[in-house]
PDB file of N, CA, C and O in Angstrom:
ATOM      1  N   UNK A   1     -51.880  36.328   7.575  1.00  0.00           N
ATOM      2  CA  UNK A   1     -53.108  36.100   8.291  1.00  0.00           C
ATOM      3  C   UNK A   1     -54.119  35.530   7.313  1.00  0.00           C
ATOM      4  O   UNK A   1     -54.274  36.122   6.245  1.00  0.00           O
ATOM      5  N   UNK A   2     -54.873  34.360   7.595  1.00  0.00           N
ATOM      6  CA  UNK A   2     -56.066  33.885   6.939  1.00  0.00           C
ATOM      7  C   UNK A   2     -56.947  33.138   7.722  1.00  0.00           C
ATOM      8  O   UNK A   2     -56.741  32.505   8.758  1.00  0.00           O
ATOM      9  N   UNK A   3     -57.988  33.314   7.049  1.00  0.00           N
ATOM     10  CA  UNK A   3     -59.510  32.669   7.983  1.00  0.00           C
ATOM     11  C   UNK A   3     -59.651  31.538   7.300  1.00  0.00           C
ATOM     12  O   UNK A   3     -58.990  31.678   6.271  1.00  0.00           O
ATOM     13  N   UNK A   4     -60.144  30.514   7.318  1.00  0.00           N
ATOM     14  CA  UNK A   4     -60.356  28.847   6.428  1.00  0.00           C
ATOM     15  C   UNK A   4     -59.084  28.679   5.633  1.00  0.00           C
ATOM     16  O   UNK A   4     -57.981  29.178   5.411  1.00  0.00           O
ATOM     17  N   UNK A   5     -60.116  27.403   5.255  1.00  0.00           N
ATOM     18  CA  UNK A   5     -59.270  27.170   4.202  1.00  0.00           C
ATOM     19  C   UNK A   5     -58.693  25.675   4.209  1.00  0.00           C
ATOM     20  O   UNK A   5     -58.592  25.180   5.331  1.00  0.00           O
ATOM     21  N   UNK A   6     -58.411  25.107   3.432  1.00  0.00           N
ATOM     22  CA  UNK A   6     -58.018  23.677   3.513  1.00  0.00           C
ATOM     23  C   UNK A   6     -56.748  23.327   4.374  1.00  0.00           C
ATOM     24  O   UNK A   6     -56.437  24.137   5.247  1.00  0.00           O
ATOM     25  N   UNK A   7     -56.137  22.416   4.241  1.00  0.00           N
ATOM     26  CA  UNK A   7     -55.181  21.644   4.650  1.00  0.00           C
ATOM     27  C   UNK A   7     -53.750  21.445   3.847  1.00  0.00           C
ATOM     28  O   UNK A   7     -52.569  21.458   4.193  1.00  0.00           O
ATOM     29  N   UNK A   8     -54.457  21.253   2.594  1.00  0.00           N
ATOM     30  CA  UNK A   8     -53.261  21.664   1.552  1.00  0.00           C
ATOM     31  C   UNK A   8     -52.182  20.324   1.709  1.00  0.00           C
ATOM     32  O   UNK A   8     -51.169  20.429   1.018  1.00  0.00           O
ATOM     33  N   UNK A   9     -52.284  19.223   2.450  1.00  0.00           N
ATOM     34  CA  UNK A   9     -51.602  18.083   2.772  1.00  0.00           C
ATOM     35  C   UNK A   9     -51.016  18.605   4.377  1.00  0.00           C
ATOM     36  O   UNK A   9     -50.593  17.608   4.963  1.00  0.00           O
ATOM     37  N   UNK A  10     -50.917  19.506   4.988  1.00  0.00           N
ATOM     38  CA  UNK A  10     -50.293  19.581   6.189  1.00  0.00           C
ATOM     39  C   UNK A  10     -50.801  19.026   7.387  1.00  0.00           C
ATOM     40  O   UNK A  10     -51.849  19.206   8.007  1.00  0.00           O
ATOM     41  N   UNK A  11     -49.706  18.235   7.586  1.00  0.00           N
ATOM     42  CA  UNK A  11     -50.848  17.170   8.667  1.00  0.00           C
ATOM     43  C   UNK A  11     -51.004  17.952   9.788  1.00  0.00           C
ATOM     44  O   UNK A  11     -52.177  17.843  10.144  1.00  0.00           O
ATOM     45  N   UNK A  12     -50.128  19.008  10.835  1.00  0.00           N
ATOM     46  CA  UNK A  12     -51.225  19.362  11.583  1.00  0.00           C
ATOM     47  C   UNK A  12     -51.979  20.284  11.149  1.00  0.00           C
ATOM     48  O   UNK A  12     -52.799  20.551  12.028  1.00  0.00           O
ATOM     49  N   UNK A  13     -52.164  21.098   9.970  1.00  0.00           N
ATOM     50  CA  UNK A  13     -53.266  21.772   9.954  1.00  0.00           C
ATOM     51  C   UNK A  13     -54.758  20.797   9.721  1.00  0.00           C
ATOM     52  O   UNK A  13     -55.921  21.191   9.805  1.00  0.00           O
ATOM     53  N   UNK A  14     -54.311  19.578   9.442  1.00  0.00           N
ATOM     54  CA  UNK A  14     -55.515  18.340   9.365  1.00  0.00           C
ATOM     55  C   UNK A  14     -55.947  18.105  10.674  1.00  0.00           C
ATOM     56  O   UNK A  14     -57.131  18.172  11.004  1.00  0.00           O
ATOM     57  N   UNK A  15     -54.747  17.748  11.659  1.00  0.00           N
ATOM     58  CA  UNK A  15     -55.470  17.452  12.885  1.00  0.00           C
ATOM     59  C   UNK A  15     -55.771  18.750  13.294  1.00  0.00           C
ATOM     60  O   UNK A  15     -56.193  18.567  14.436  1.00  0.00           O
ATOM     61  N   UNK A  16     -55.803  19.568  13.143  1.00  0.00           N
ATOM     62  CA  UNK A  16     -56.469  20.818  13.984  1.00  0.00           C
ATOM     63  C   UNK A  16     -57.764  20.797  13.089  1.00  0.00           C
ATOM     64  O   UNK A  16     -58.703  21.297  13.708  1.00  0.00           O
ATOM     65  N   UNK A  17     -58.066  20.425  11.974  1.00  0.00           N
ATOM     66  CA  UNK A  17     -59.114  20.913  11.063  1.00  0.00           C
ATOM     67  C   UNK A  17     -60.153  19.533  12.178  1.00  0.00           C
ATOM     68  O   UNK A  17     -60.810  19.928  13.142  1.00  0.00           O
ATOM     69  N   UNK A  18     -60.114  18.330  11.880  1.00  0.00           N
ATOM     70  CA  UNK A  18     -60.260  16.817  12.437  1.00  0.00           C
ATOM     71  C   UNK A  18     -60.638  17.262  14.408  1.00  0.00           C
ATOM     72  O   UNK A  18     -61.662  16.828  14.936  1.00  0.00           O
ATOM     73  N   UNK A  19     -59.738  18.042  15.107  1.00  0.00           N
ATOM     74  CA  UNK A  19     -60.005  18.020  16.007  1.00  0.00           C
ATOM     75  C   UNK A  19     -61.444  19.222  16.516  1.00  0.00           C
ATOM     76  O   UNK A  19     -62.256  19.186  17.441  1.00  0.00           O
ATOM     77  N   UNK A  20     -61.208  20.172  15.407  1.00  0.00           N
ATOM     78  CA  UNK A  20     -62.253  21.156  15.964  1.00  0.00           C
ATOM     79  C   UNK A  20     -63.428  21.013  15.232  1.00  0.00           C
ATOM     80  O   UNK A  20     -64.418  21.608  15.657  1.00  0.00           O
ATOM     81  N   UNK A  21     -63.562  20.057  13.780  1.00  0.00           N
ATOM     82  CA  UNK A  21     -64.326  19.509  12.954  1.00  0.00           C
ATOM     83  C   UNK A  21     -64.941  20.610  12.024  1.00  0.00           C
ATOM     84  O   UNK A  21     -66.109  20.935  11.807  1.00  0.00           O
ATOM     85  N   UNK A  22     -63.735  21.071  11.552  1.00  0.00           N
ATOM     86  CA  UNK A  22     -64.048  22.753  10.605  1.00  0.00           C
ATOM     87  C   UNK A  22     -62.518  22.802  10.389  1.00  0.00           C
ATOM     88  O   UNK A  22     -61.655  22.226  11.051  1.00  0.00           O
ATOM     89  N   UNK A  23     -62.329  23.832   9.035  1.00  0.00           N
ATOM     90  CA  UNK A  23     -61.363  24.826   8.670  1.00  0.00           C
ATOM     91  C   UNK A  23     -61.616  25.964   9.075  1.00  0.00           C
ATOM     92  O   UNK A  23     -60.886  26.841   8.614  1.00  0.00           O
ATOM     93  N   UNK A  24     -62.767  26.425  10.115  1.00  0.00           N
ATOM     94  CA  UNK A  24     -63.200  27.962  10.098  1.00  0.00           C
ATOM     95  C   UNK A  24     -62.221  28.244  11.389  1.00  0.00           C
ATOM     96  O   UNK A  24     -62.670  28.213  12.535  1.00  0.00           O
ATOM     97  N   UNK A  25     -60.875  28.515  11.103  1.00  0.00           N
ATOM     98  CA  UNK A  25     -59.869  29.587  12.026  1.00  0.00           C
ATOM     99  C   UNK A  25     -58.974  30.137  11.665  1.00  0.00           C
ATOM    100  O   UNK A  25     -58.521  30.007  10.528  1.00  0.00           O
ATOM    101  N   UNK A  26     -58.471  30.933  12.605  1.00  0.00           N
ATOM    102  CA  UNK A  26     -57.717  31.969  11.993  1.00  0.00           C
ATOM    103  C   UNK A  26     -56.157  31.276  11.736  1.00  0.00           C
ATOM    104  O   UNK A  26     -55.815  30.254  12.332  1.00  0.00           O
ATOM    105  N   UNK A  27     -55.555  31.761  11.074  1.00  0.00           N
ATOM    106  CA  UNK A  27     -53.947  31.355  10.837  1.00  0.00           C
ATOM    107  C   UNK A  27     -52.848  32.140  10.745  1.00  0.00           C
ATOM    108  O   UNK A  27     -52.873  32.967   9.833  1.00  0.00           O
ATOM    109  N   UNK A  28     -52.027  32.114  11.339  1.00  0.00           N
ATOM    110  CA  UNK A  28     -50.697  32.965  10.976  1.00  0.00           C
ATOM    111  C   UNK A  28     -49.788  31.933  10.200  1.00  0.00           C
ATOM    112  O   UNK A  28     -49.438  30.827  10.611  1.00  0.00           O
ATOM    113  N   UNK A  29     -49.493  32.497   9.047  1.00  0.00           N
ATOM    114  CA  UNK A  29     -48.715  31.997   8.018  1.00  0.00           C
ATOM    115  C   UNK A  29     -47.386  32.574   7.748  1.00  0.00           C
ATOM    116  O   UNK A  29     -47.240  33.752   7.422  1.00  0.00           O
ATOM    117  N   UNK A  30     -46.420  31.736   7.887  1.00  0.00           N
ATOM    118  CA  UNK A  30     -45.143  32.294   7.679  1.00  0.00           C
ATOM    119  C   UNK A  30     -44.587  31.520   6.328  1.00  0.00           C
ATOM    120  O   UNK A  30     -44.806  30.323   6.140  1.00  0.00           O
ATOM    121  N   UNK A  31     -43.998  32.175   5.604  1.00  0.00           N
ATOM    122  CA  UNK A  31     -43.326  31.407   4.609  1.00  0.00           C
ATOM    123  C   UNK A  31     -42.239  30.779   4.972  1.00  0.00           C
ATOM    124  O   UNK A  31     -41.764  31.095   6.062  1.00  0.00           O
ATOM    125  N   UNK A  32     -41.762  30.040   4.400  1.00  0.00           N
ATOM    126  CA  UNK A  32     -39.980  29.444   4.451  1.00  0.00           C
ATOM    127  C   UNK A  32     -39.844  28.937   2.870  1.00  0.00           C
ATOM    128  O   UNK A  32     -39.398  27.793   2.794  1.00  0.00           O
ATOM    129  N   UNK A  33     -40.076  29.426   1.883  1.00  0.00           N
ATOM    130  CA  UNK A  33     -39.302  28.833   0.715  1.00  0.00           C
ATOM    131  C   UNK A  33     -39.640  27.735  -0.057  1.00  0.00           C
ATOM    132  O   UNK A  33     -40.834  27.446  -0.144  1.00  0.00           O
ATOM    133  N   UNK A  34     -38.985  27.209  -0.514  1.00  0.00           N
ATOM    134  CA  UNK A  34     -39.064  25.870  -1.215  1.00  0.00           C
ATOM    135  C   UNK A  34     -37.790  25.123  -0.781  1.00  0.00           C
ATOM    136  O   UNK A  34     -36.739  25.646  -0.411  1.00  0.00           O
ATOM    137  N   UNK A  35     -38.113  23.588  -0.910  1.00  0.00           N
ATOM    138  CA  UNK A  35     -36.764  23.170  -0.540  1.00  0.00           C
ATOM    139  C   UNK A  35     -35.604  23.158  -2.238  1.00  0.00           C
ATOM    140  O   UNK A  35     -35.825  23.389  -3.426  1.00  0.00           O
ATOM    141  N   UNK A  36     -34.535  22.802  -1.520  1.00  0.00           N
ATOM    142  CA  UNK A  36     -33.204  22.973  -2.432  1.00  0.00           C
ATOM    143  C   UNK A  36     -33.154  21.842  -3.200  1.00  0.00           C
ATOM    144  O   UNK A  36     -33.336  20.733  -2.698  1.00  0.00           O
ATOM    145  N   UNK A  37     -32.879  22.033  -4.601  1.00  0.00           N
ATOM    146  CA  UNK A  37     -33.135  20.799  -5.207  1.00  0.00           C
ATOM    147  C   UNK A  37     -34.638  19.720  -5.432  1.00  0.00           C
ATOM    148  O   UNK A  37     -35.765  20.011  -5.834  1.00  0.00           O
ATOM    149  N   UNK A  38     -34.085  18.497  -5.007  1.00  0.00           N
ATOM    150  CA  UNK A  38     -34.565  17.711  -5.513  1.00  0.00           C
ATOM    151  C   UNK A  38     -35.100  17.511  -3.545  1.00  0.00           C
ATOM    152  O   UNK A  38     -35.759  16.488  -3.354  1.00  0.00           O
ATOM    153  N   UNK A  39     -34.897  18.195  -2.541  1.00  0.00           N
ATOM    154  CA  UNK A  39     -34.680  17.521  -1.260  1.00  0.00           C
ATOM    155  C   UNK A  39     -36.640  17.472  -0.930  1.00  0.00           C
ATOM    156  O   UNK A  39     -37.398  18.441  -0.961  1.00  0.00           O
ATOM    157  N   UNK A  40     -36.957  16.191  -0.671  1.00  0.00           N
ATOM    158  CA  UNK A  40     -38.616  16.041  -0.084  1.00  0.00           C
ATOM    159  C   UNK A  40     -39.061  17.161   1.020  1.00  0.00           C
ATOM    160  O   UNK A  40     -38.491  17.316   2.100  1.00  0.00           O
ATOM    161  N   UNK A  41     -40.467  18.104   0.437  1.00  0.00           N
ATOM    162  CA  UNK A  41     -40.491  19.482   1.379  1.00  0.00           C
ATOM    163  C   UNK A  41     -40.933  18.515   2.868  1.00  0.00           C
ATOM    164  O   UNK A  41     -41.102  19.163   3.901  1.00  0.00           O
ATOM    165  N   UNK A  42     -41.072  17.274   2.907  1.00  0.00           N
ATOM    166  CA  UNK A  42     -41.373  16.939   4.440  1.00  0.00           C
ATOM    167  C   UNK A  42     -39.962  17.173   5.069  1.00  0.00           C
ATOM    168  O   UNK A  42     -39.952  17.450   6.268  1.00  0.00           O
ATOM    169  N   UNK A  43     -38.891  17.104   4.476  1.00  0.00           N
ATOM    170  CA  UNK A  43     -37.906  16.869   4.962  1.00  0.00           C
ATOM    171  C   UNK A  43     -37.374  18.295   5.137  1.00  0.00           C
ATOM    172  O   UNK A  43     -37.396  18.722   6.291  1.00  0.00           O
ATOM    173  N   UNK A  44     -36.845  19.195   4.066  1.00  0.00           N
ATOM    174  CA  UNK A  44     -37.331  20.590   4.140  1.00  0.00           C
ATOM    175  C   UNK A  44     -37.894  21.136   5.490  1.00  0.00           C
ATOM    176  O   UNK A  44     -37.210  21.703   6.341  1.00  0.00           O
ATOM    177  N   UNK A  45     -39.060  20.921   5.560  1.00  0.00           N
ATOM    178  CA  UNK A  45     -39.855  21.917   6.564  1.00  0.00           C
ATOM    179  C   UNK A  45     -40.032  21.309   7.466  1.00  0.00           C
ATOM    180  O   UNK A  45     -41.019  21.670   8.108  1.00  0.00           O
ATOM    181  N   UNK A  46     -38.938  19.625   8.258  1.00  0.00           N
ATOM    182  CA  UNK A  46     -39.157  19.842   9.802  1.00  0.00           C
ATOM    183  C   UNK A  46     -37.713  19.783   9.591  1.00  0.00           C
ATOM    184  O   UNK A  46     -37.381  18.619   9.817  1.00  0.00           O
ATOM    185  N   UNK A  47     -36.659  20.509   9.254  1.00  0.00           N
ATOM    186  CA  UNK A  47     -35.668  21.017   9.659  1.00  0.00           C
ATOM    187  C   UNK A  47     -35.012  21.707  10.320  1.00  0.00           C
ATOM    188  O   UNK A  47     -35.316  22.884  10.129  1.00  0.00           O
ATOM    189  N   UNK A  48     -34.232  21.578  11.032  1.00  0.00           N
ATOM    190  CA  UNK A  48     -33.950  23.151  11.231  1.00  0.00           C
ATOM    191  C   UNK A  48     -33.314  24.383  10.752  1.00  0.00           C
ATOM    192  O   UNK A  48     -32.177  24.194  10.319  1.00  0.00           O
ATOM    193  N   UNK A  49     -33.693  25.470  10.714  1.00  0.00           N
ATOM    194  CA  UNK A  49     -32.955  26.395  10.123  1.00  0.00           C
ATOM    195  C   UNK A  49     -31.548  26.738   9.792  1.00  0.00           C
ATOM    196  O   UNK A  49     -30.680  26.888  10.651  1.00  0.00           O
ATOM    197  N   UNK A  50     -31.409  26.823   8.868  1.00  0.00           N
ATOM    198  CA  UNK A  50     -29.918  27.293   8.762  1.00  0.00           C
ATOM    199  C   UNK A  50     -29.211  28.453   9.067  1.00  0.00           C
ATOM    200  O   UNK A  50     -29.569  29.512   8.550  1.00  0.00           O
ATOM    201  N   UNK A  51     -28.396  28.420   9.721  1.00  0.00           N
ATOM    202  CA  UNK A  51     -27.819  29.417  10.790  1.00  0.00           C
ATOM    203  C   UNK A  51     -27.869  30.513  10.484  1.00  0.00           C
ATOM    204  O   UNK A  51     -28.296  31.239  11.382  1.00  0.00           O
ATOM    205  N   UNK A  52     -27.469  31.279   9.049  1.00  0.00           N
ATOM    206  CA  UNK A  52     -27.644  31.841   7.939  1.00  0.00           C
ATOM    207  C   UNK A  52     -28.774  33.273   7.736  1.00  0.00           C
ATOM    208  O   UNK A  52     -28.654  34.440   7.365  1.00  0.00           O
ATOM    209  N   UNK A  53     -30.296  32.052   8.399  1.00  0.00           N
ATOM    210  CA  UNK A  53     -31.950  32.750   7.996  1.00  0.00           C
ATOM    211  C   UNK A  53     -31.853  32.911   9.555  1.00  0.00           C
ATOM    212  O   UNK A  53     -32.497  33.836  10.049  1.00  0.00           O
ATOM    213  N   UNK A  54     -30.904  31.877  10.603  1.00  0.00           N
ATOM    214  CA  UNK A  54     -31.901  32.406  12.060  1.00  0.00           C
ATOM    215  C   UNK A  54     -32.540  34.110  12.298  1.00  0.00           C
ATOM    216  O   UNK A  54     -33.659  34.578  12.512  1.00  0.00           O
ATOM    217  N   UNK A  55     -31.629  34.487  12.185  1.00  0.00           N
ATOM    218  CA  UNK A  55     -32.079  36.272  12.197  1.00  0.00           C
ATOM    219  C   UNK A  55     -33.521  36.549  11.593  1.00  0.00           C
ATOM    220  O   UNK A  55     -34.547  36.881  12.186  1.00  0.00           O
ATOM    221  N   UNK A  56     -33.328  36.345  10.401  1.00  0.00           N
ATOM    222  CA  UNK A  56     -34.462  36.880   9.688  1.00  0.00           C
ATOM    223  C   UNK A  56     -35.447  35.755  10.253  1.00  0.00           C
ATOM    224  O   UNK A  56     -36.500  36.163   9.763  1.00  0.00           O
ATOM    225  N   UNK A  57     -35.739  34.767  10.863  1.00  0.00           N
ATOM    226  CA  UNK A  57     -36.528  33.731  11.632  1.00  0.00           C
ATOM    227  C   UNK A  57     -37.053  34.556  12.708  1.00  0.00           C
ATOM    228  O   UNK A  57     -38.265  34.685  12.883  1.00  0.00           O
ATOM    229  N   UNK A  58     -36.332  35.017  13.304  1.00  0.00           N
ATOM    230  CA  UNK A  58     -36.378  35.538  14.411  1.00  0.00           C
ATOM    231  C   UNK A  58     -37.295  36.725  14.368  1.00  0.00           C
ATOM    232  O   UNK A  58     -38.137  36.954  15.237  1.00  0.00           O
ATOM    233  N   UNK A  59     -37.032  37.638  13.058  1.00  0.00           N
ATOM    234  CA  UNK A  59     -37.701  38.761  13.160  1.00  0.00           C
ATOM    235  C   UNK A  59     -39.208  38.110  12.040  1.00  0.00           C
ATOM    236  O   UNK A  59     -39.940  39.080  11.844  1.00  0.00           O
ATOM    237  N   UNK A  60     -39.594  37.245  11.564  1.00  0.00           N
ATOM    238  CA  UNK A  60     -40.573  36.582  11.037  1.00  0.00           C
ATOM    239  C   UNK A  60     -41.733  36.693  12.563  1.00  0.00           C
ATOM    240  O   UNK A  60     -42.813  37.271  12.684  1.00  0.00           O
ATOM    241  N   UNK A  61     -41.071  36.015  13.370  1.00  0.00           N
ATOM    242  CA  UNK A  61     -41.537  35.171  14.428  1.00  0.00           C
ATOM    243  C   UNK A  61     -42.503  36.245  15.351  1.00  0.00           C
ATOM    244  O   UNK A  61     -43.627  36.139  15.841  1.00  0.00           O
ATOM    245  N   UNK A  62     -41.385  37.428  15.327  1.00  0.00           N
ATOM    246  CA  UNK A  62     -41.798  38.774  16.285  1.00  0.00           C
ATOM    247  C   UNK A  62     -43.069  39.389  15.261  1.00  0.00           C
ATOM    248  O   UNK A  62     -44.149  39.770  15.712  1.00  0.00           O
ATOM    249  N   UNK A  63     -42.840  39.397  14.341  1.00  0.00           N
ATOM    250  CA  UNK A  63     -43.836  40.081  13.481  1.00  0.00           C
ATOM    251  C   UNK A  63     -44.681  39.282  13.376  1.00  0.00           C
ATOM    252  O   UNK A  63     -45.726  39.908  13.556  1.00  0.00           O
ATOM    253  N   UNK A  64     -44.957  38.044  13.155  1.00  0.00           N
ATOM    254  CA  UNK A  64     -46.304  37.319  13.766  1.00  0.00           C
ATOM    255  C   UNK A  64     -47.080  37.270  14.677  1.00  0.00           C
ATOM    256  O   UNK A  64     -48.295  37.072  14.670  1.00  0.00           O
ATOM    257  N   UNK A  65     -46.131  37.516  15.787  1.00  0.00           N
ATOM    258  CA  UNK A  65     -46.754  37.301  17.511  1.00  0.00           C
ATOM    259  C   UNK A  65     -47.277  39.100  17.404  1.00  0.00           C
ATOM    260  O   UNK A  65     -48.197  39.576  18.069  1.00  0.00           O
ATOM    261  N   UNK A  66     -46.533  39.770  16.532  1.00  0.00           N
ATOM    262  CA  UNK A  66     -46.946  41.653  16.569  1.00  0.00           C
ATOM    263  C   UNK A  66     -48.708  40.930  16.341  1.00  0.00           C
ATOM    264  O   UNK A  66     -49.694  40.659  17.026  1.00  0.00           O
ATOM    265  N   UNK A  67     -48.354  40.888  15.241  1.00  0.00           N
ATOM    266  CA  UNK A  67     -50.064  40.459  14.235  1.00  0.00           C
ATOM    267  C   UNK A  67     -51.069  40.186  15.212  1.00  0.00           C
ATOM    268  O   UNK A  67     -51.999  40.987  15.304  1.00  0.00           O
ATOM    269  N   UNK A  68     -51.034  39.181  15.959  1.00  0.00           N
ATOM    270  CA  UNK A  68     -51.733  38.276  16.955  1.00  0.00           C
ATOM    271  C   UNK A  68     -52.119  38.970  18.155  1.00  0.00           C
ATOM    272  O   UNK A  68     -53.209  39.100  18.711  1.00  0.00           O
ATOM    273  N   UNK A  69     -50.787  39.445  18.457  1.00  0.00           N
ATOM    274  CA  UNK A  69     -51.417  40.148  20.068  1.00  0.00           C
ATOM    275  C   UNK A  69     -51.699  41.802  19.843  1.00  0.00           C
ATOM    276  O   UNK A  69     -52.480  42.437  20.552  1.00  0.00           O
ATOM    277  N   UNK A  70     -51.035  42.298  18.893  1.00  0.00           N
ATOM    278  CA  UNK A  70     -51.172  43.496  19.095  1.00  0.00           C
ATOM    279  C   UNK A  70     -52.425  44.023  18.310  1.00  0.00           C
ATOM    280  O   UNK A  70     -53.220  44.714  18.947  1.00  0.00           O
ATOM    281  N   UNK A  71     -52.651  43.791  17.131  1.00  0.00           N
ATOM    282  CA  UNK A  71     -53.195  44.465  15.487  1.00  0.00           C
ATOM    283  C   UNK A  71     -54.683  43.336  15.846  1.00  0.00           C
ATOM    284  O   UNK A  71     -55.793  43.798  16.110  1.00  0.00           O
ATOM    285  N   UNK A  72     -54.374  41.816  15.775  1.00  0.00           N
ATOM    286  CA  UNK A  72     -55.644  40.920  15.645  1.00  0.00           C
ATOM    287  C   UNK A  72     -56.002  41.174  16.539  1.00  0.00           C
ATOM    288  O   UNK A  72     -56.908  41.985  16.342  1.00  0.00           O
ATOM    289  N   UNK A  73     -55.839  40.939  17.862  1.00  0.00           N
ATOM    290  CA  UNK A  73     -56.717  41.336  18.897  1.00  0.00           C
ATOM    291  C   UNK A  73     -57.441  42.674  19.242  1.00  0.00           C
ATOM    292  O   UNK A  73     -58.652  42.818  19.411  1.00  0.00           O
ATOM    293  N   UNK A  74     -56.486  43.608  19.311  1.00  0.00           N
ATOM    294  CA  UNK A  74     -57.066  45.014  18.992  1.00  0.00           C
ATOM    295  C   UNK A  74     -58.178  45.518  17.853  1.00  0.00           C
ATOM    296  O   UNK A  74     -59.141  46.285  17.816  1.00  0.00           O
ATOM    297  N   UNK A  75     -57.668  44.879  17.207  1.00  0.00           N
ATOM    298  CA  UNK A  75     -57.881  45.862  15.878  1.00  0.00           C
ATOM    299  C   UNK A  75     -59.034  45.029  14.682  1.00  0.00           C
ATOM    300  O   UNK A  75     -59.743  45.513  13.800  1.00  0.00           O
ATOM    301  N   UNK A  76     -58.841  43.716  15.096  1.00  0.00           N
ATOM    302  CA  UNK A  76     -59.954  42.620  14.408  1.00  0.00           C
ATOM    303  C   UNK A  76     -58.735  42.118  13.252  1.00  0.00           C
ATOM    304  O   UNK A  76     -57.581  42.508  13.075  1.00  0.00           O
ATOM    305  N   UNK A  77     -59.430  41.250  12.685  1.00  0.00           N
ATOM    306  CA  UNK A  77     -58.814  40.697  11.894  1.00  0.00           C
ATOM    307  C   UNK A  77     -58.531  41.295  10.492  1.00  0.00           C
ATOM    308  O   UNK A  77     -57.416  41.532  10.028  1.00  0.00           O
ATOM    309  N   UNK A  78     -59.607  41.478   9.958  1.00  0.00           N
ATOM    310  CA  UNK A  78     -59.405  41.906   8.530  1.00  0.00           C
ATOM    311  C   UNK A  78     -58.661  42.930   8.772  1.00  0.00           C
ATOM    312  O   UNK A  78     -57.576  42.412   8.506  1.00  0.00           O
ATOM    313  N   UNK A  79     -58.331  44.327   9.170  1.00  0.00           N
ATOM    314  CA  UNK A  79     -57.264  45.082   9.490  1.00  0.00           C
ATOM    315  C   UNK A  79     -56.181  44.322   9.539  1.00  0.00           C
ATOM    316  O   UNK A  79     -55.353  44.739   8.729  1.00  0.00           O
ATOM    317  N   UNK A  80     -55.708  43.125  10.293  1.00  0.00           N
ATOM    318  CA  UNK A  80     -54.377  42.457  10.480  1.00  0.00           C
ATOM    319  C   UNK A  80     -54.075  42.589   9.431  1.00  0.00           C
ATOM    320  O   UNK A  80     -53.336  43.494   9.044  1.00  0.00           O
ATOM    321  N   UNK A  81     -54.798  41.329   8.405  1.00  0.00           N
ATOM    322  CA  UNK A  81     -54.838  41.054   7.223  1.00  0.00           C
ATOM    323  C   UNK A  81     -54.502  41.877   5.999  1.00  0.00           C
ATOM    324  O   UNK A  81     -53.835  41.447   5.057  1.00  0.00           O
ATOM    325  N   UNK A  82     -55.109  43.326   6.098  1.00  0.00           N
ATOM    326  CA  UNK A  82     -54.854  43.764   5.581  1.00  0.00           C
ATOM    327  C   UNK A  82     -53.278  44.538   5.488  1.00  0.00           C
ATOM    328  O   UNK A  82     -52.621  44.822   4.486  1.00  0.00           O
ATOM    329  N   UNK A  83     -52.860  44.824   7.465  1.00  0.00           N
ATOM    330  CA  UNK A  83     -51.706  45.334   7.582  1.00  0.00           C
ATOM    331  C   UNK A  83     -50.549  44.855   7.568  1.00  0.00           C
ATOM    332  O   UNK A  83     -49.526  45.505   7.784  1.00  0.00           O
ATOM    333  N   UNK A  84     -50.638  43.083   7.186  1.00  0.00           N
ATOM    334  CA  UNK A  84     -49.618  42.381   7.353  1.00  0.00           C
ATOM    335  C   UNK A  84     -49.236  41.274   6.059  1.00  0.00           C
ATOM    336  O   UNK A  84     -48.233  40.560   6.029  1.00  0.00           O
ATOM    337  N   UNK A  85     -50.303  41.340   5.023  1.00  0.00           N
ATOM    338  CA  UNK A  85     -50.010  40.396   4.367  1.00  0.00           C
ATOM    339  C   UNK A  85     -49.903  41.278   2.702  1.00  0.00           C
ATOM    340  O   UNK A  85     -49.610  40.647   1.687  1.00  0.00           O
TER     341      UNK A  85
END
């Protein structure tokens, strides 16, 4: 969970920054790694998963949407933040 913050090169976090004309929102951040080798992270990160991580994808995914609907909304943010990252 994070509030601002730049773009960092990610183009849609640009067009979302461009469309609402601010960094001031909230984010759920999931990791995925680094890519393997020498392989370009554009290429990397619109991949799809390897069959391997789906599981642990899966339970990433649930524990984000937990964050969001259950803890952020309830509970405010900085609590999320604090209970999830």
């Amino acid at each position: 969970m994070k509030f601002g913050g730049g773009d960092n090169g990610h183009n849609g976090l640009r067009s979302i920054r461009a469309s609402l004309g601010t960094g001031d929102f909230y984010r759920v951040r999931v990791g995925v790694g680094r890519p393997p080798g020498r392989q370009e992270p554009a290429d990397f990160l619109l991949s799809d998963f390897p069959a391997s991580t789906r599981e642990d994808v899966e339970v990433e995914i649930s524990r984000a949407a937990d964050a969001v609907e259950v803890t952020g909304l309830a509970s405010g943010w900085t609590r999320t933040q604090n209970a999830f990252n």
